[in-house]
Backbone as CSV, one residue per row, in Angstrom:
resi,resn,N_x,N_y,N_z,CA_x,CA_y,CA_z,C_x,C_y,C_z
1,UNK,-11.181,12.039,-25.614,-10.348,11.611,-24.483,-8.879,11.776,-24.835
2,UNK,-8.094,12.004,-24.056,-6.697,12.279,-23.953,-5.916,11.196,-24.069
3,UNK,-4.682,11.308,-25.194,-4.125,9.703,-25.111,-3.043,9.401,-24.157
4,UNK,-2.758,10.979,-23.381,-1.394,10.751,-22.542,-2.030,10.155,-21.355
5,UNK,-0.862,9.428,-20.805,-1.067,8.623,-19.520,-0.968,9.770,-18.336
6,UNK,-1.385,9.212,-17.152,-1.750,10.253,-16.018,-1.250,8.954,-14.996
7,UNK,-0.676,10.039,-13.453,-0.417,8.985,-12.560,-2.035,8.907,-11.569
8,UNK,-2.235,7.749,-11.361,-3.747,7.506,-10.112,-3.188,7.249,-8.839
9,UNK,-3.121,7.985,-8.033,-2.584,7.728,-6.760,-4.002,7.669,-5.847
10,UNK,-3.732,6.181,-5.211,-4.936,5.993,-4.043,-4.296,5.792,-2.573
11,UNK,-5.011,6.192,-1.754,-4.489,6.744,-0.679,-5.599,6.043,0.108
12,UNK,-5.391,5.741,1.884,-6.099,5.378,2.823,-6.056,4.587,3.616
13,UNK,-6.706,4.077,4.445,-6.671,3.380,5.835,-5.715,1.920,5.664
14,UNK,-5.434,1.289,6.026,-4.499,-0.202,5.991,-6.145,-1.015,5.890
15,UNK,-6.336,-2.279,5.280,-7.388,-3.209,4.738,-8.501,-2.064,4.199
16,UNK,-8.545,-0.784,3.200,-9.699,-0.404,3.004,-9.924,-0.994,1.617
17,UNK,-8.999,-1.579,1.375,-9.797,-2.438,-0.329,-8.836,-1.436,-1.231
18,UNK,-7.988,-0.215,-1.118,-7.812,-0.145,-1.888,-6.695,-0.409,-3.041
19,UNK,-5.578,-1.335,-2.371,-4.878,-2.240,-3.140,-5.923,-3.399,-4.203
20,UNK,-6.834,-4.201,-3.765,-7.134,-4.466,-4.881,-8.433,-3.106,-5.577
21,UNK,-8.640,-1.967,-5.810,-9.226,-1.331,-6.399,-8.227,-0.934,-7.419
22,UNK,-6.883,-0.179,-6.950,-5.613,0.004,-8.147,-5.359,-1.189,-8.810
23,UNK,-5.043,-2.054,-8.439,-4.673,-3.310,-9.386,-5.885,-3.825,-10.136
24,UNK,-6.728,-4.094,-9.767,-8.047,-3.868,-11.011,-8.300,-2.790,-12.119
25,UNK,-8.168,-1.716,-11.408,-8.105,-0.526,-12.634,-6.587,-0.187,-13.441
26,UNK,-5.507,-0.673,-12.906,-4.487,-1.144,-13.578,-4.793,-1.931,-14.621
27,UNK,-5.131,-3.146,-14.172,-4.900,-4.209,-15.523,-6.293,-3.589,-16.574
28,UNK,-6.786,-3.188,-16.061,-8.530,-2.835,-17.511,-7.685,-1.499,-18.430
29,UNK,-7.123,-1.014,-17.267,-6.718,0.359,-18.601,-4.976,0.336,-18.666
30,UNK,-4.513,-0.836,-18.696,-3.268,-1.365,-19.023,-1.955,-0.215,-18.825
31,UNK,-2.373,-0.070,-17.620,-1.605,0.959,-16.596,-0.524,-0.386,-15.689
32,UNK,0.567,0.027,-15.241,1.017,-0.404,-14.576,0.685,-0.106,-12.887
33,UNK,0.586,-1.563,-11.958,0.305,-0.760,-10.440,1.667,-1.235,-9.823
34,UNK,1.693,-0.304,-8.993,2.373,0.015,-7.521,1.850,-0.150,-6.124
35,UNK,2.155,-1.847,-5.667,1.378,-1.245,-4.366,2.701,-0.758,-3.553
36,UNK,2.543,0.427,-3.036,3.626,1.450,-2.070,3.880,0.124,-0.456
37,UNK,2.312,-0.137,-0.605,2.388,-0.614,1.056,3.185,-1.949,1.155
38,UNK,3.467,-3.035,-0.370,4.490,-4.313,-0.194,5.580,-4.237,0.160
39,UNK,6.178,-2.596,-0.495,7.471,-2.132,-0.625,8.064,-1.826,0.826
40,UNK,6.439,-0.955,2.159,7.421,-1.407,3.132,7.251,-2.721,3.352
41,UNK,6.171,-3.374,3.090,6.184,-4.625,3.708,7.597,-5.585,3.536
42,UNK,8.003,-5.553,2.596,9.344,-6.159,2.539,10.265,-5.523,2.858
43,UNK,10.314,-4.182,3.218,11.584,-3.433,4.557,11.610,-4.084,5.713
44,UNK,10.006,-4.470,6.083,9.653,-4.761,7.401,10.447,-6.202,7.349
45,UNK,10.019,-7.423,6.556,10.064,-8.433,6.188,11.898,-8.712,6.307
46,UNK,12.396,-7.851,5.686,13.816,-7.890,5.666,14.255,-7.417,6.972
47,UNK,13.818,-6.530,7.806,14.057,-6.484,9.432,14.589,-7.429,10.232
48,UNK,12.945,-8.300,10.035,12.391,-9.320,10.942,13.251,-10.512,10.501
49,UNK,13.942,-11.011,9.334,14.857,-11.632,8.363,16.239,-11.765,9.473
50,UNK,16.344,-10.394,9.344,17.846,-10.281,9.272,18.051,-9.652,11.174
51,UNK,17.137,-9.802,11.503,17.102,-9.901,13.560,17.734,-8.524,13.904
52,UNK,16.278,-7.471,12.809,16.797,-5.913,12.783,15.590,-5.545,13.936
53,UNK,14.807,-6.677,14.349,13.606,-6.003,14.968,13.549,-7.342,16.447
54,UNK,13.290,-6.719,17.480,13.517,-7.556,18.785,12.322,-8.218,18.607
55,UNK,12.002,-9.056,19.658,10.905,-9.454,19.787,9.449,-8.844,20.654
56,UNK,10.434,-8.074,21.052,9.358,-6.243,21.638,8.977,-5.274,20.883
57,UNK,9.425,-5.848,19.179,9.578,-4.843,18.432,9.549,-3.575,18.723
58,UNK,11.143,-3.959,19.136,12.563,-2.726,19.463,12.837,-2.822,18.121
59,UNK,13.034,-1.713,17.133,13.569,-1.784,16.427,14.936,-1.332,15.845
60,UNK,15.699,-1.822,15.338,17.237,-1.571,15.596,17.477,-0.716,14.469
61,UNK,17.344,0.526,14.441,17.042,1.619,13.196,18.342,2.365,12.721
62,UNK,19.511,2.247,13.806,20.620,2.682,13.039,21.338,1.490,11.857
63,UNK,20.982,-0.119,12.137,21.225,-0.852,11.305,20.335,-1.282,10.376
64,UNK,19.076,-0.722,10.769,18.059,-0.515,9.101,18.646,-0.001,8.204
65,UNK,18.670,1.572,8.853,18.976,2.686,7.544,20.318,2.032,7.150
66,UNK,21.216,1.837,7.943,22.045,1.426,6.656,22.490,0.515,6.096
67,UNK,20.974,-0.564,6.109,21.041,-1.624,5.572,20.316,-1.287,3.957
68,UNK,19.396,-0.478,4.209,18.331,0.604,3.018,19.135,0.449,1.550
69,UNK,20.641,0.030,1.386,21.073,0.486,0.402,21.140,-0.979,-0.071
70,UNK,21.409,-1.892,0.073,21.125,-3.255,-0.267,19.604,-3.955,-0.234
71,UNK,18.551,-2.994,-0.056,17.499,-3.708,-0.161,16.939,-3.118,-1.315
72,UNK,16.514,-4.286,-2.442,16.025,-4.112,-3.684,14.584,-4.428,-3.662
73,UNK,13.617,-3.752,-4.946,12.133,-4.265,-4.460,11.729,-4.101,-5.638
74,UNK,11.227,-4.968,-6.413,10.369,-5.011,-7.789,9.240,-5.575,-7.428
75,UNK,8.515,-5.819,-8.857,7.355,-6.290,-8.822,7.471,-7.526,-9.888
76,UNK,7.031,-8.550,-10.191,7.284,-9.592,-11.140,5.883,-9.426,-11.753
77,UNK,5.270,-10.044,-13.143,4.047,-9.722,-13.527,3.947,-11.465,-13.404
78,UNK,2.737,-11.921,-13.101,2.343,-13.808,-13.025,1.744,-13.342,-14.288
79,UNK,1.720,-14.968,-14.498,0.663,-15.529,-15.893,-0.677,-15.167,-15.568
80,UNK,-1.468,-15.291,-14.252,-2.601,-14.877,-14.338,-3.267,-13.084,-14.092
81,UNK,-2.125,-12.534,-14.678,-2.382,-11.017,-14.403,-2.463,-10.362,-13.147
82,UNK,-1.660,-11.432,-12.192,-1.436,-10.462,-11.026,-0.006,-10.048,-10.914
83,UNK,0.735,-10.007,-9.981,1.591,-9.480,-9.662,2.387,-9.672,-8.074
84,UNK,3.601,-10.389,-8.121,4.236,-10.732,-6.834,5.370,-10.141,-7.060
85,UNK,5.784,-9.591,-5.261,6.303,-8.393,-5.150,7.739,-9.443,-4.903
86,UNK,9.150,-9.073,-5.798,10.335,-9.210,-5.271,11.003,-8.536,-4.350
87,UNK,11.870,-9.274,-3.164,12.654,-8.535,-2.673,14.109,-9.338,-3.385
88,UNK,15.265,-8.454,-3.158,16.678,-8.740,-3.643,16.076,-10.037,-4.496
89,UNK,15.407,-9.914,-5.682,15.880,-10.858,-6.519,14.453,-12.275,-5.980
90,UNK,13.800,-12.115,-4.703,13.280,-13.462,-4.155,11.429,-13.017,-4.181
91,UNK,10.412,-13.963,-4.653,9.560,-13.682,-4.647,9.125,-13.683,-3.087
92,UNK,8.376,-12.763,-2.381,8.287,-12.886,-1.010,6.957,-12.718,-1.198
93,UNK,5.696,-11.995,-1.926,4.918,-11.956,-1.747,3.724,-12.448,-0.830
94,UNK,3.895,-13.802,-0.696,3.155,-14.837,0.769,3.689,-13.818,1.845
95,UNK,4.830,-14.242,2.055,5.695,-13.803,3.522,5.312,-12.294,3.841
96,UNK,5.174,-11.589,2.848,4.916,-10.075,3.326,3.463,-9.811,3.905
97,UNK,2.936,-10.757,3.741,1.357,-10.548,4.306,0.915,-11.225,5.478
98,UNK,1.802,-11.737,5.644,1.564,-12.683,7.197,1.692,-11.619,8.496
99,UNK,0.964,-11.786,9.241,0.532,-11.070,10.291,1.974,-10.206,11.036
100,UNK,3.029,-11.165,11.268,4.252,-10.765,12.026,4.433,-9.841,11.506
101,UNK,4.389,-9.576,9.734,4.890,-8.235,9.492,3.672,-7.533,9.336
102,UNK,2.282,-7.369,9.306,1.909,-6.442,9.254,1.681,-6.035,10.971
103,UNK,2.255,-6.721,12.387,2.283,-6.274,13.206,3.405,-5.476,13.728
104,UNK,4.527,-5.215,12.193,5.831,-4.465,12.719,5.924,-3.408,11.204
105,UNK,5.233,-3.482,10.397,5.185,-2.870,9.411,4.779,-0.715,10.070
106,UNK,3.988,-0.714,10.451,3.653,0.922,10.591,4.945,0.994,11.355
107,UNK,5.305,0.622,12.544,6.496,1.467,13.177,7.509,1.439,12.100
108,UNK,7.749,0.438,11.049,9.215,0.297,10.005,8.226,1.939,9.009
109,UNK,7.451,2.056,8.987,7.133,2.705,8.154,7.197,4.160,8.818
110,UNK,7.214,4.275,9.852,7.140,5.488,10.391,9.012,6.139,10.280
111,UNK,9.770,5.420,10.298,11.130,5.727,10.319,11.076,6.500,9.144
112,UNK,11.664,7.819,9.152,12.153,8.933,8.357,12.951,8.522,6.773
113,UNK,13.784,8.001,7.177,15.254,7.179,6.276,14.391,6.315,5.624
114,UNK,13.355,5.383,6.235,12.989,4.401,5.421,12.223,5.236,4.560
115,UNK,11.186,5.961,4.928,10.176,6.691,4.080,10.806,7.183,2.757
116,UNK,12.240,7.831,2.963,13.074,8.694,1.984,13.255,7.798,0.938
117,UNK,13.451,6.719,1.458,14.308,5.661,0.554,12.955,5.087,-0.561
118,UNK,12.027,5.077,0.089,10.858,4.643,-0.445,10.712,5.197,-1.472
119,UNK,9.982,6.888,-0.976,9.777,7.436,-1.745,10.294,8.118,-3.234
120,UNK,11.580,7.692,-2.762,12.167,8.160,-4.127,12.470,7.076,-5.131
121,UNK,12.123,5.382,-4.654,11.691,4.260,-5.075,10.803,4.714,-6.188
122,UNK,9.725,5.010,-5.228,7.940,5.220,-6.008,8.600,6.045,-7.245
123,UNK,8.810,7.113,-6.765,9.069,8.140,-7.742,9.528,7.977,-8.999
124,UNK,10.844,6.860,-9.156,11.108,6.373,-9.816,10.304,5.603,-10.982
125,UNK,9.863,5.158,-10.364,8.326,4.177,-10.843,7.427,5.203,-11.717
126,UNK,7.164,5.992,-11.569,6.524,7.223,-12.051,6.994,8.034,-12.853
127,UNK,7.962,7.876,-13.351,8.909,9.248,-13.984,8.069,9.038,-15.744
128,UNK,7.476,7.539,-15.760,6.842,7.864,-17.365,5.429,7.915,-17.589
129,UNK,5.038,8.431,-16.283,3.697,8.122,-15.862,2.963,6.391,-16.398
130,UNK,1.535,6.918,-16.434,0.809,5.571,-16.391,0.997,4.359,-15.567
131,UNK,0.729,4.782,-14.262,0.844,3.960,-13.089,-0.303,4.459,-12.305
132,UNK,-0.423,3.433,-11.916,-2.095,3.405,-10.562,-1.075,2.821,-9.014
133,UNK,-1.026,3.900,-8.064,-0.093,3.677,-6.975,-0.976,3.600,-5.567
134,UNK,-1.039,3.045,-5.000,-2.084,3.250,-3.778,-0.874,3.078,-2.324
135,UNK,-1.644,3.746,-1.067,-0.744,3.312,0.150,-1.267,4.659,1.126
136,UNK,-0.691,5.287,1.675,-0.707,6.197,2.573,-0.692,7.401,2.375
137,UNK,0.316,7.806,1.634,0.793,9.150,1.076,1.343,9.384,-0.291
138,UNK,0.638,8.959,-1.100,0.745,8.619,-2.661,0.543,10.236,-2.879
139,UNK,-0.857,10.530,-2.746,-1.557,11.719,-3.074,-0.666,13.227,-2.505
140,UNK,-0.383,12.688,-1.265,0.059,14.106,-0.468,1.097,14.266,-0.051
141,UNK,2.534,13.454,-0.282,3.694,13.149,-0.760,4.641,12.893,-1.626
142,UNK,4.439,11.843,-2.597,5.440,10.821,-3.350,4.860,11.454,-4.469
143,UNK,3.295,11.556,-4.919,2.944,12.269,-6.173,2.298,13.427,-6.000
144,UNK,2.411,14.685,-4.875,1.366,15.883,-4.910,0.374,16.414,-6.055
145,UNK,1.541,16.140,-7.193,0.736,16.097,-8.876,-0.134,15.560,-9.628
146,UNK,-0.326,14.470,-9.107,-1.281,13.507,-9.468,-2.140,14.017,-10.080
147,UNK,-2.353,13.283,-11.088,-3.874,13.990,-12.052,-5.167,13.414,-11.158
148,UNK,-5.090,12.407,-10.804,-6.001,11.409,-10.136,-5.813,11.211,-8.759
149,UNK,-6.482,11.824,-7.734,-5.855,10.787,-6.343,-7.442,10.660,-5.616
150,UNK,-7.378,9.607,-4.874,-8.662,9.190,-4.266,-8.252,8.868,-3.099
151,UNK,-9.332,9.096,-2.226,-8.691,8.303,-0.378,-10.075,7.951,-0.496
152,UNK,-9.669,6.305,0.450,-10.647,5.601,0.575,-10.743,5.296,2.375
153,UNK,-12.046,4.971,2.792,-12.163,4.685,4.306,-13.255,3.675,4.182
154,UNK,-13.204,3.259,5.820,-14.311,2.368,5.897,-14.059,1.887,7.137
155,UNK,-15.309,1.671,7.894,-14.997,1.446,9.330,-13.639,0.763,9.721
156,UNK,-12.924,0.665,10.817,-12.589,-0.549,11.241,-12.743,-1.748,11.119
157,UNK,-13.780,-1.943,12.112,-14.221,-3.393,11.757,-14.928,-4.008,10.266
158,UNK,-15.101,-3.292,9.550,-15.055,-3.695,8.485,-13.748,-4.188,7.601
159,UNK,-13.199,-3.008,7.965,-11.616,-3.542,7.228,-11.051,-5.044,7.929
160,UNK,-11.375,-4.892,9.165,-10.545,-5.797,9.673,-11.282,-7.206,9.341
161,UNK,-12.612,-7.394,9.521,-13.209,-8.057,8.475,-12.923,-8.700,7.100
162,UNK,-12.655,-7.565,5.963,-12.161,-8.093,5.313,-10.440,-8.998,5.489
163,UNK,-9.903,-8.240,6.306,-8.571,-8.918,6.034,-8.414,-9.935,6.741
164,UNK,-9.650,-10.239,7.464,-9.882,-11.721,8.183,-9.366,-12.788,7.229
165,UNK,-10.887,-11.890,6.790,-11.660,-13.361,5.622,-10.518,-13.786,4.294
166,UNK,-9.456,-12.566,3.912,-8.618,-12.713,2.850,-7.376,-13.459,3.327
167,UNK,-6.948,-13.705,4.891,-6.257,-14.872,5.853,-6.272,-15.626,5.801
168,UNK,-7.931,-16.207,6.383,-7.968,-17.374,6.284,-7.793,-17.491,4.980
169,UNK,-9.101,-17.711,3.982,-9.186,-17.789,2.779,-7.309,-18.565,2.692
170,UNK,-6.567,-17.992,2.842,-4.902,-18.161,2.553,-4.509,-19.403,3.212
171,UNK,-5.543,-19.723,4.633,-4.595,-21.092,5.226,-4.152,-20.698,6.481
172,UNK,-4.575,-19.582,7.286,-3.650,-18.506,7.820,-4.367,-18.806,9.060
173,UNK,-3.462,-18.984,10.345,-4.499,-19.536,11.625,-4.321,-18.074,12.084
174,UNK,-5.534,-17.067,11.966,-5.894,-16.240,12.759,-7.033,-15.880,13.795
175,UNK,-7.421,-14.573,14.164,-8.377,-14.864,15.038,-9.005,-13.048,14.732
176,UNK,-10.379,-12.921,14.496,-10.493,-11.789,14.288,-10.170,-10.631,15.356
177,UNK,-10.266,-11.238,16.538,-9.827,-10.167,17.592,-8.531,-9.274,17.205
178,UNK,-7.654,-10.293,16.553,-6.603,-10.000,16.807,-5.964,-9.157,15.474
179,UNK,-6.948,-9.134,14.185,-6.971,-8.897,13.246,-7.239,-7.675,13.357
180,UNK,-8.604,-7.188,14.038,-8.971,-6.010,14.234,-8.039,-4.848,15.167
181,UNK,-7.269,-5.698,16.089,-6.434,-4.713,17.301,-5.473,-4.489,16.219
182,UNK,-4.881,-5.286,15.226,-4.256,-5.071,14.510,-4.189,-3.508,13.800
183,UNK,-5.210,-3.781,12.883,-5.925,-2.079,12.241,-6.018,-1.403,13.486
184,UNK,-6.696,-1.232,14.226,-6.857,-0.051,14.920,-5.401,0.262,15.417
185,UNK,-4.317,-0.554,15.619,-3.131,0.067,16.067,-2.540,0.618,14.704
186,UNK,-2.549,0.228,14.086,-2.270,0.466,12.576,-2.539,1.906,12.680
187,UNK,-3.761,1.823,12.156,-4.308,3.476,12.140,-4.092,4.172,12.801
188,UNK,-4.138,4.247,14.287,-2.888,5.122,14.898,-1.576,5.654,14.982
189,UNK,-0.546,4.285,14.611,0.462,4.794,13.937,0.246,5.367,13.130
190,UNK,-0.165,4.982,12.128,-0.876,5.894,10.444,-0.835,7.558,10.660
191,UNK,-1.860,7.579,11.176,-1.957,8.878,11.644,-1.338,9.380,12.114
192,UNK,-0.640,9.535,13.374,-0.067,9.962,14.678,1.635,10.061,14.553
193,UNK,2.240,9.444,13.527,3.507,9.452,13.222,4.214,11.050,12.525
194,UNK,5.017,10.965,12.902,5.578,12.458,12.624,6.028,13.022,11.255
195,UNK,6.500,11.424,10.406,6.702,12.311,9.121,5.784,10.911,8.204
196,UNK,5.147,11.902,7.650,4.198,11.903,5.990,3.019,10.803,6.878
197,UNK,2.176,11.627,8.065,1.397,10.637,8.551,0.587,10.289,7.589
198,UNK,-0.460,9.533,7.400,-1.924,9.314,6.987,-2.573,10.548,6.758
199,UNK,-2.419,11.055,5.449,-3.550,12.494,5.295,-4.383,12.490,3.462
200,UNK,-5.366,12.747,3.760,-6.072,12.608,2.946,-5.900,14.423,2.053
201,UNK,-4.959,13.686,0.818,-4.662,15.539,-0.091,-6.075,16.084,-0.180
202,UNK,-5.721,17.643,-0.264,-6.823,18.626,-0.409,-7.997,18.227,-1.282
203,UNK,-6.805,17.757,-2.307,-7.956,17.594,-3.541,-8.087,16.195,-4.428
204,UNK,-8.045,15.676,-3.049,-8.577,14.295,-2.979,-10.045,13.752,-3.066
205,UNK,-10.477,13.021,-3.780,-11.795,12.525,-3.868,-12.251,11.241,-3.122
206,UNK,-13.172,11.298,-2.216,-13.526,10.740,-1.030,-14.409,9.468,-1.755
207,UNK,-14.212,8.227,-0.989,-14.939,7.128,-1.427,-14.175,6.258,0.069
208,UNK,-15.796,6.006,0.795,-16.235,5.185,1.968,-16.890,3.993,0.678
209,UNK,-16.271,2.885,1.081,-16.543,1.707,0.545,-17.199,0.826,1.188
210,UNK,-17.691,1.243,2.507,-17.938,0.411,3.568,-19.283,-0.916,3.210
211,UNK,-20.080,-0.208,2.087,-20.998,-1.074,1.791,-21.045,-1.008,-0.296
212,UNK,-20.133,-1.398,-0.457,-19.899,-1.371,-1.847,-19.319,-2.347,-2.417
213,UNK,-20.303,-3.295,-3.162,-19.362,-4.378,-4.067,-17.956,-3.932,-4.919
214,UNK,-17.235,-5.320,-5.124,-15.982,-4.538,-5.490,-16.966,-4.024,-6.982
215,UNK,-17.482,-4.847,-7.815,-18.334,-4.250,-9.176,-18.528,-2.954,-9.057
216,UNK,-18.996,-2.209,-7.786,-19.546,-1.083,-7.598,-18.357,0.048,-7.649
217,UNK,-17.244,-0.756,-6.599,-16.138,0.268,-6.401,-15.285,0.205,-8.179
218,UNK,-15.114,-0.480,-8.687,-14.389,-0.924,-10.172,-15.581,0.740,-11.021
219,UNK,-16.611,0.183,-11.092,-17.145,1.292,-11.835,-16.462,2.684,-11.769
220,UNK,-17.022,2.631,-10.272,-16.904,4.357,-9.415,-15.756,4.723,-9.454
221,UNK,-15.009,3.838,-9.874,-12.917,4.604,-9.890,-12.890,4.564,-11.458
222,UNK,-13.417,3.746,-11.945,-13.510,4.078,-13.517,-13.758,5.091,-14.012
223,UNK,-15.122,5.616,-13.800,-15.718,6.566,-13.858,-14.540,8.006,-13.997
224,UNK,-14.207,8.061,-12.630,-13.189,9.073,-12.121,-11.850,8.901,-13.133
225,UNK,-11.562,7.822,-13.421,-10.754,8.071,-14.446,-11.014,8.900,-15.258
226,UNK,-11.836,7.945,-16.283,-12.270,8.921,-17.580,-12.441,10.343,-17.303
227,UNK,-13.079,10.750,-16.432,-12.917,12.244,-16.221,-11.909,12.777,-15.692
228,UNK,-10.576,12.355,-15.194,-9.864,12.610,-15.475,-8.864,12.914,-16.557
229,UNK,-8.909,11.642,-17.604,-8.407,11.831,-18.657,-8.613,12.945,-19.466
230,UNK,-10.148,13.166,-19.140,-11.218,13.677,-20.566,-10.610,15.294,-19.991
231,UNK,-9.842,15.864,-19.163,-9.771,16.977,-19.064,-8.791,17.502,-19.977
């Protein structure tokens, strides 16, 4: 096996599991992760903050972009081996997952300027490899190089399912209806947006999780590692 590090870029639908699949195979092979999708989440988050987004979510995009240059975004490591995402300095991690922003997050993500700003974020992140990055366009954008990239799917209502149950679980007064209209608008933006939609790279390796323990999915990306490495 090869001792140099390689970047894993995972790619796919909004709730397909595969933020926690990178951060699991992060911490076992003591890779650093990237989730791409907090980073807009706290663009979005800082929007909705700073009364950049109406309540029609109109979004006010000439005072985004050039707000882009004052918004900072790390990752902090916790004691229990996870990881909460900073914005300017503030742990936001809770706040970025609450529904408001993932119901204004794809249109903040679809903006051009924001994407740029992102991506050359990620990139950054990557310049010494050994990072596991997951989100939208890891594979067929931000890293085309990737030694590793995977896209993952899984019904709708499954996803939306899960991100029910990972809500409540939180305390979170939702309602699955509303969870699910959620994703499916999601995924349309995803797709349907004009720059760096939702695309699964050429030579991307396909994994529907739809009926797969996470044990099962942890193996099956393992797996794909090592043979990656081993080349």
């Amino acid at each position: 096996m090869s001792d140099s590090k390689i970047i894993i870029a995972i790619d796919g639908y909004s709730s397909s599991g595969k933020s926690t699949m990178a951060r699991r195979l992060a911490s076992k092979i003591a890779y650093r992760y990237i989730d791409s999708g907090a980073m807009y989440r706290s663009v979005t988050l800082y929007a909705l903050d700073n009364d950049l987004i109406a309540a029609d979510g109109t979004i006010d995009t000439p005072a985004l972009i050039a707000a882009l240059s004052d918004i900072r975004i790390d990752f902090r490591p916790m004691p229990d081996g996870s990881q909460h995402t900073m914005l300017n300095g503030r742990d936001v991690e809770t706040e970025i997952r609450q529904l408001r922003v993932s119901d204004n997050v794809s249109p903040v993500s679809a903006i051009k300027e924001v994407r740029d700003a992102l991506t050359a974020m990620q990139r950054r992140f990557g310049e010494e490899k050994g990072i596991v990055m997951d989100g939208r366009d890891i594979g067929s954008t931000v890293f085309p190089d990737a030694e590793l990239k995977i896209f993952v799917n899984a019904s709708a209502e499954t996803r939306a399912q899960r991100r029910f149950l990972e809500m409540t679980a939180k305390g979170e007064a939702v309602n699955y209806e509303d969870v699910l209209a959620n994703v499916v608008r999601r995924d349309h933006i995803d797709e349907t947006r004009a720059e760096s939609p939702l695309r699964r790279a050429d030579d991307a390796i396909d994994l529907d999780n739809s009926h797969m323990t996470l044990e099962q999915q942890d193996q099956w990306l393992m797996d794909q590692y090592l043979k990656a490495v081993a080349r």
